[in-house]
Kinemage of the C-alpha trace (Angstrom):
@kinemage 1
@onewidth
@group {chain A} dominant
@subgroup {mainchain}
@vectorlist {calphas} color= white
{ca unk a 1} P -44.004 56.108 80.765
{ca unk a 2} L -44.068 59.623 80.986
{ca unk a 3} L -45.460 60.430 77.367
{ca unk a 4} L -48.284 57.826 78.286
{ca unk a 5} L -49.711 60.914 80.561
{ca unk a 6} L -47.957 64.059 78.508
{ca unk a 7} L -48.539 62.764 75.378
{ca unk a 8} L -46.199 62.593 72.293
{ca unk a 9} L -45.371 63.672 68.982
{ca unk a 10} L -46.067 61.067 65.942
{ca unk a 11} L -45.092 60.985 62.549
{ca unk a 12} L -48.393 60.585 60.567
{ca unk a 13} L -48.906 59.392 57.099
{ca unk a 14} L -47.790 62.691 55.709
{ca unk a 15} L -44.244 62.742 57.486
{ca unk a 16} L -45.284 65.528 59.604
{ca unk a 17} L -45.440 65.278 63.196
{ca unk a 18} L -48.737 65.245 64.841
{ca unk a 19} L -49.313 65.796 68.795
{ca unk a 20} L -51.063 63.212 70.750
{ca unk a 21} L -52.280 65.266 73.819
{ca unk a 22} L -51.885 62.590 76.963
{ca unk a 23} L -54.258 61.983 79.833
{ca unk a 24} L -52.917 65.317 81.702
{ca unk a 25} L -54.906 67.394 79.205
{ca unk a 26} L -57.830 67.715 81.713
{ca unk a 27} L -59.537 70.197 84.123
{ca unk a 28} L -59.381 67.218 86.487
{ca unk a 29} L -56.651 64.491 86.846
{ca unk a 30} L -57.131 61.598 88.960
{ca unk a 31} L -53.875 59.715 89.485
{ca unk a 32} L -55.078 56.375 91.299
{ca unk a 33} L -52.316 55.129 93.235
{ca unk a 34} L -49.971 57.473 92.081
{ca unk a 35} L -46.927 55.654 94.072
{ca unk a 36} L -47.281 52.476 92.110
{ca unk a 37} L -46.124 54.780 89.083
{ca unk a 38} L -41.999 54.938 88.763
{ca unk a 39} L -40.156 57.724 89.607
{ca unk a 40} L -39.664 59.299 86.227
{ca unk a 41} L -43.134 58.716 85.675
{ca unk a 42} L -44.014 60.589 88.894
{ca unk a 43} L -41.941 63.731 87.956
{ca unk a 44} L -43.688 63.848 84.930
{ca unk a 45} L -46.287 66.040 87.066
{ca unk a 46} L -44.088 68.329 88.545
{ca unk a 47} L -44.509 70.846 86.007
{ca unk a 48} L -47.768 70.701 85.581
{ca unk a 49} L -49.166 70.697 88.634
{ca unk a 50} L -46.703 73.938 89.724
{ca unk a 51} L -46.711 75.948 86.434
{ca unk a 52} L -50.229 74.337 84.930
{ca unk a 53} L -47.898 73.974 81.406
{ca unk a 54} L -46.360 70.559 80.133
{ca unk a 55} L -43.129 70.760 78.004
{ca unk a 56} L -42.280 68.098 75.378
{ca unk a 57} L -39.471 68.418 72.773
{ca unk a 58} L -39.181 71.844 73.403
{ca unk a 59} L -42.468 73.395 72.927
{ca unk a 60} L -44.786 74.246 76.193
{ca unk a 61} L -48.433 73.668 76.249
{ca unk a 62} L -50.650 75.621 78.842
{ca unk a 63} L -52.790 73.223 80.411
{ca unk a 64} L -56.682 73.496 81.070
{ca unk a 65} L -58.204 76.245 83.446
{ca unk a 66} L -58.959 74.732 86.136
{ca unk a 67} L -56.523 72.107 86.366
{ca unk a 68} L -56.338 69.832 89.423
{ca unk a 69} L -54.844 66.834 90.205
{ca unk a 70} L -56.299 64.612 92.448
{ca unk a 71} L -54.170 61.418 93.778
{ca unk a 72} L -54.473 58.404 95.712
{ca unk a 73} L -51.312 56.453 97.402
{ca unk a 74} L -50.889 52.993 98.892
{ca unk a 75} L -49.355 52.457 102.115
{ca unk a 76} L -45.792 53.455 101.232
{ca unk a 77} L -44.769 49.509 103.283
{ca unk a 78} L -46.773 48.100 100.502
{ca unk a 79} L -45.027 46.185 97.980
{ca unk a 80} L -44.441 48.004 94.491
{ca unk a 81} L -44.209 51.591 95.597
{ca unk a 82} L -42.012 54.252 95.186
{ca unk a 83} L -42.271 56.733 97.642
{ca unk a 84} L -43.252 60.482 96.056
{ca unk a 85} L -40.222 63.001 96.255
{ca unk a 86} L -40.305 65.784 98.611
{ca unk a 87} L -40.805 68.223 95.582
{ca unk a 88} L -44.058 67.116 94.197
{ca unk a 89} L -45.585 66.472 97.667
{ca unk a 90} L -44.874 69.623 98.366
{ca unk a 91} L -46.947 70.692 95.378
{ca unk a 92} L -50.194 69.155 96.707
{ca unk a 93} L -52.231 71.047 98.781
{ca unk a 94} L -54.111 68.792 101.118
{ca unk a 95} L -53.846 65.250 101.790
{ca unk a 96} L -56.533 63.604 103.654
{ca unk a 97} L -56.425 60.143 105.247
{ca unk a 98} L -58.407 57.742 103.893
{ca unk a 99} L -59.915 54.738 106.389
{ca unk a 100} L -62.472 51.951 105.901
{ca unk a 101} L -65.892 53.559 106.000
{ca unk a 102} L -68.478 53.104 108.424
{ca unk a 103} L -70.352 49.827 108.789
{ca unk a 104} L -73.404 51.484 107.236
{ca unk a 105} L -71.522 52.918 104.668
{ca unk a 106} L -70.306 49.667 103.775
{ca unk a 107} L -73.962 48.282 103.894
{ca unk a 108} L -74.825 51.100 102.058
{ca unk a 109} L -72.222 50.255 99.552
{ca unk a 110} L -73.552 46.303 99.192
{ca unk a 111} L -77.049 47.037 98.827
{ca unk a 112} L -75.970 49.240 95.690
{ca unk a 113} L -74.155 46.257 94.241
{ca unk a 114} L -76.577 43.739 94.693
{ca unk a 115} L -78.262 44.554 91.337
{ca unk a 116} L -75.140 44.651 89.625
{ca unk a 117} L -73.494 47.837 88.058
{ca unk a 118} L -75.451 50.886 88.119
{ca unk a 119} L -75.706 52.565 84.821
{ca unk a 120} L -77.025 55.637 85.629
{ca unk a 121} L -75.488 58.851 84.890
{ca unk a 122} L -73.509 61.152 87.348
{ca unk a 123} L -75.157 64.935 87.284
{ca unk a 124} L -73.079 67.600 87.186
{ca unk a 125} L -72.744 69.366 90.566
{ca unk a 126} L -71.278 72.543 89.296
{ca unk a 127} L -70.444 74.098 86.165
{ca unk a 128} L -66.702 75.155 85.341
{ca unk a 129} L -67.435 78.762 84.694
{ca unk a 130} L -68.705 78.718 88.546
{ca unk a 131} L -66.027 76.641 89.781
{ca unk a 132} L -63.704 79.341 88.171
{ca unk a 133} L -66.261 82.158 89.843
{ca unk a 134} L -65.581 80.838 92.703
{ca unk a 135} L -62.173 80.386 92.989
{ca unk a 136} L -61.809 84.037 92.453
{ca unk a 137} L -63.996 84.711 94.726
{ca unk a 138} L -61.652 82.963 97.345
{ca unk a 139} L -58.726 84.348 96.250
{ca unk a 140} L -60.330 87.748 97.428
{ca unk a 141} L -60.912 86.658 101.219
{ca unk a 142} L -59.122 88.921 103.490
{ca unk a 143} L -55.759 87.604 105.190
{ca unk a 144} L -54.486 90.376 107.597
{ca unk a 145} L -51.125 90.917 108.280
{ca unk a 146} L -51.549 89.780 112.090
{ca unk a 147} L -53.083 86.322 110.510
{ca unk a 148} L -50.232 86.375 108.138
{ca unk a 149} L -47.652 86.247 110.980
{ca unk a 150} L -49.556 83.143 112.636
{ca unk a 151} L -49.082 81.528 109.602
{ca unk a 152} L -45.766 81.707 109.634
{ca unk a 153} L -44.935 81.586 113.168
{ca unk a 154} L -47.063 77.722 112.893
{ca unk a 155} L -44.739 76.563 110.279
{ca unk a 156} L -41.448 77.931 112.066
{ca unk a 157} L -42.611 76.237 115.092
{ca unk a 158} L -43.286 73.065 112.898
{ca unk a 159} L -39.356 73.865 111.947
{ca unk a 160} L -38.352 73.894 115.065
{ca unk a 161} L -40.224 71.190 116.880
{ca unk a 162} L -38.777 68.538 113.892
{ca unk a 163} L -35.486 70.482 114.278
{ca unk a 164} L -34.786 71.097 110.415
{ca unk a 165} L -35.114 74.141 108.877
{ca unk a 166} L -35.969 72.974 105.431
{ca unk a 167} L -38.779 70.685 106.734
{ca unk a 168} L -41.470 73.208 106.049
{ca unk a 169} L -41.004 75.074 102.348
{ca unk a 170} L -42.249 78.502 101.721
{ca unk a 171} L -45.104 76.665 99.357
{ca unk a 172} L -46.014 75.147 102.434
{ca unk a 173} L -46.733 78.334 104.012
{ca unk a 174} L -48.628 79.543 100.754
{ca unk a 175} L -50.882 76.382 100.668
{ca unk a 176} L -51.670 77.269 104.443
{ca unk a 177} L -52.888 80.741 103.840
{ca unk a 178} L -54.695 79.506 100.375
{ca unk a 179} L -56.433 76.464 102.241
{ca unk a 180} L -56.958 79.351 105.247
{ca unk a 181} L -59.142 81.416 102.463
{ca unk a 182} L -61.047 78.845 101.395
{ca unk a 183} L -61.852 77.209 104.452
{ca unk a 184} L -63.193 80.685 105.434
{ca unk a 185} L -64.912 81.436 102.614
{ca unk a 186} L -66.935 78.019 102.917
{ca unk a 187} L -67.574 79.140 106.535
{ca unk a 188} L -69.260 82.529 104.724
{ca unk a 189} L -66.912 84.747 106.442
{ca unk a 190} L -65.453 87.453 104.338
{ca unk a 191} L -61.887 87.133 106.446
{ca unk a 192} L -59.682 84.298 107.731
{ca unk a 193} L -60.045 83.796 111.420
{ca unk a 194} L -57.404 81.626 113.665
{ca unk a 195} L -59.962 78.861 113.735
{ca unk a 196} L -60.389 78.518 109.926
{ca unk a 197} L -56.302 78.122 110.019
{ca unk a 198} L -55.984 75.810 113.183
{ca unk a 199} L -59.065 73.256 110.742
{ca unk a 200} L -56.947 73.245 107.982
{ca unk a 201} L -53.533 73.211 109.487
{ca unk a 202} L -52.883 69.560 109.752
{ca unk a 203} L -54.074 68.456 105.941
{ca unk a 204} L -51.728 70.988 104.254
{ca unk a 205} L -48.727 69.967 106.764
{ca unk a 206} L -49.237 66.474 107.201
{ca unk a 207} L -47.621 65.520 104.289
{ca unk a 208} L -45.147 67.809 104.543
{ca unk a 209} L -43.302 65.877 107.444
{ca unk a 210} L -40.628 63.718 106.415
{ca unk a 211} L -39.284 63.055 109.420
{ca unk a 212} L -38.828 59.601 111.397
{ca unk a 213} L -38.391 60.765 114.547
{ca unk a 214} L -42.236 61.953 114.353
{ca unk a 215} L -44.107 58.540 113.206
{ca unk a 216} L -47.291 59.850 114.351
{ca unk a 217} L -47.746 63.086 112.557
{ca unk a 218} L -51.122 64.510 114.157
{ca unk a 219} L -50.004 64.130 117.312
{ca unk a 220} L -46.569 66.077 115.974
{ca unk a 221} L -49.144 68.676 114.486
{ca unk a 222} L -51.453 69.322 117.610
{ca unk a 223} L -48.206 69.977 119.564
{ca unk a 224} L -47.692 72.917 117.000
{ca unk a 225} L -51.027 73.865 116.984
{ca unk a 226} L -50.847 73.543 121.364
{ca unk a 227} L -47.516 75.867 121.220
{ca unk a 228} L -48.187 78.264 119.227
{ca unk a 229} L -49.671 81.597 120.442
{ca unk a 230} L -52.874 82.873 118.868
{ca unk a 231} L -53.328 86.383 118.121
């Protein structure tokens, strides 16, 4: 249910009510599977992953800084899933297909479960006061206004090429040009360059594209990518 990641109120011993923060409560939410969940339990995270606030019985809670939600999806021809509404995929930045590993991955994988279940502890990699450092820091790469335009001239061709207007949102166009920054700033580069868009371009759009006509959506996306000038 939706409360089970919200939370709710109770009525304690007292007869006042008592909020039980849910799961969502978290600088990092992993939602494994997230299209096994219903519907209703689905939109639960619409707010919250667009405003980064939950609202139950009326009073709004600001969620944790940083918040990110990280999810997982079966094969939507799998049985028990509910396909994600447009809305809240369009609120996730990236998505990234997932495969079977490599063979020596997977041998990797079996050697470290031979000796049963490892108990030792993960290290953090980063502290959140950096992670927040840093985010600012790639908020402040420079987008000029002739990258700007390619931008938007890739998603109106993406418009065009699936011929609906509405295919490609204006968030779509934001996540572009906020992947854009940070795939440049990872690259060290103080600006984003047509090559740090063209990298990213297909794991913000991908899925984006709702459309049957395009099964394969790469291919759909390197058309876009082919026909689109760059400055």
């Amino acid at each position: 249910m939706p409360s089970d990641i919200l939370g709710s109120e109770i009525l304690d011993e007292y007869g006042d009510f008592e909020f039980i923060a849910g799961p969502i409560f978290a600088n990092f939410v992993l939602a494994d599977e997230i299209n096994r969940a219903s519907p209703r339990t689905q939109s639960s995270l619409l707010e919250a992953m667009n405003e980064q606030q939950v609202t139950i019985d009326g009073s709004t809670r600001k969620l944790a800084d940083p918040f990110l939600v990280i999810a997982t999806q079966n094969d939507t021809s799998s049985t028990g899933t509910f396909p994600l509404p447009e809305p809240q995929l369009d609120r996730f930045l990236l998505s990234i297909p997932m495969g079977l590993p490599d063979d020596q991955t997977q041998l990797e994988i079996l050697r470290f479960h031979a000796g049963g279940k490892s108990t030792q502890a993960s290290e953090p990699v980063i502290s959140l006061e950096q992670l927040i450092q840093l985010q600012a820091r790639t908020s402040k790469v420079s987008v000029s206004d002739t990258l700007q335009r390619y931008l938007l001239a890739l998603c109106q061709t993406t418009r065009s090429i699936i011929g609906q207007d509405h295919s490609v949102s204006t968030r779509a166009t934001l996540a572009l040009q906020r992947a854009a920054q940070a795939a440049a700033f990872l690259d060290n580069q103080e600006s984003i360059h047509p090559d740090h868009v063209q990298k990213i371009f297909p794991h913000v759009l991908r899925h984006r594209l709702l459309t049957e006509d395009a099964p394969d959506r790469d291919h759909l996306l390197q058309a876009v990518l082919e026909q689109t000038p760059v400055p």
